[in-house]
C-alpha positions in Angstrom: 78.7 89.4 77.9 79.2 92.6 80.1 78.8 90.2 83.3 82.0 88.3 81.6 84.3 91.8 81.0 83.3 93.2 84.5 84.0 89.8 86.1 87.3 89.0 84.3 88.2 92.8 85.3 87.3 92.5 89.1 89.5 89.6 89.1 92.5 91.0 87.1 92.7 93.8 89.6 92.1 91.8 92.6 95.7 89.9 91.5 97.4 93.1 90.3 96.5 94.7 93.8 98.3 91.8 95.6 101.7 91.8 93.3 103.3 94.5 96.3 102.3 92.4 98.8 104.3 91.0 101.3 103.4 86.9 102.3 102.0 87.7 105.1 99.8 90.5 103.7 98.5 88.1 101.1 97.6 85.5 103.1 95.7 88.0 105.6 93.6 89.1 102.6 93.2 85.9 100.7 91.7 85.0 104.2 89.4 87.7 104.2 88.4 87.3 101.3 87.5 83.8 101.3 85.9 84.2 104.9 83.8 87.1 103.6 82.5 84.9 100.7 82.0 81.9 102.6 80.4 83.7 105.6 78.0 85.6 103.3 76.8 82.2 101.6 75.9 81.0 104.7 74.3 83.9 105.8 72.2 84.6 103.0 71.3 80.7 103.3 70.1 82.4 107.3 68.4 85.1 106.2 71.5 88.0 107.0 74.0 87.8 104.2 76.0 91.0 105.6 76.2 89.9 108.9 77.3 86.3 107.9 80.7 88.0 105.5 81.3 90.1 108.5 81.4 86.9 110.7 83.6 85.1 108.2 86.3 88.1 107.2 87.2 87.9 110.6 87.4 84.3 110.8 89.0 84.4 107.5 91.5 86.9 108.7 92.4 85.2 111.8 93.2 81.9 109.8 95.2 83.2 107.2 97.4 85.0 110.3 97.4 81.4 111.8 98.5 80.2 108.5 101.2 82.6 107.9 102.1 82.1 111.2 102.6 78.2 110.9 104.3 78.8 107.4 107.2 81.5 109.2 108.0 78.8 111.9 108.1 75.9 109.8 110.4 77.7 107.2 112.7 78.5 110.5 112.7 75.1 111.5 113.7 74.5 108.4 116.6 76.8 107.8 117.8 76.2 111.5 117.2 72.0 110.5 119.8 72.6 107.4 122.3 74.9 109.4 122.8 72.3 112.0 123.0 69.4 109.4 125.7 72.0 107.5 128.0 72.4 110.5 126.9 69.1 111.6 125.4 70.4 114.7 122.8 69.2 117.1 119.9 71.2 115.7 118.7 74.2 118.3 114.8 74.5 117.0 113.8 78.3 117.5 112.0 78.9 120.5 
């Protein structure tokens, strides 16, 4: 029962810690986060769990920059996609 509370508590703060976030700041740490748990799974499965969620927070990090990074130039494509079709321009793609 204690396991439950502490558990349903790590996670309540875990989301309340994100709510001034910025996107990109969230996806950085969900990232992290999820590299750091996957890489210590595997690393404990090889025999050196810290070293393993070391490995994956930075992997984990870089991808959710990557991600964020796709996400911001797909939403300008987007916007500069709907400006040209509202002055029915040629679309100009950011560079």
């Amino acid at each position: 029962m204690k396991r439950l509370i502490l558990a349903g508590l790590v996670v309540a703060l875990s989301l309340a810690g994100r709510a001034d976030m910025n996107p990109t700041q969230q996806r950085a740490l969900s990232g992290t986060a999820m590299g750091a748990g996957g890489g210590a799974i595997i690393g404990a499965i090889a025999g050196n769990a810290g070293l393993g969620a070391g490995i994956g927070a930075v992997a984990g990090l870089a991808g959710g920059l990557i991600y964020d990074k796709v996400k911001k130039d797909q939403a300008a494509s987007y916007s500069a996609g709907y400006q040209a079709g509202a002055g029915r321009q040629p679309p100009n793609p950011p560079q």
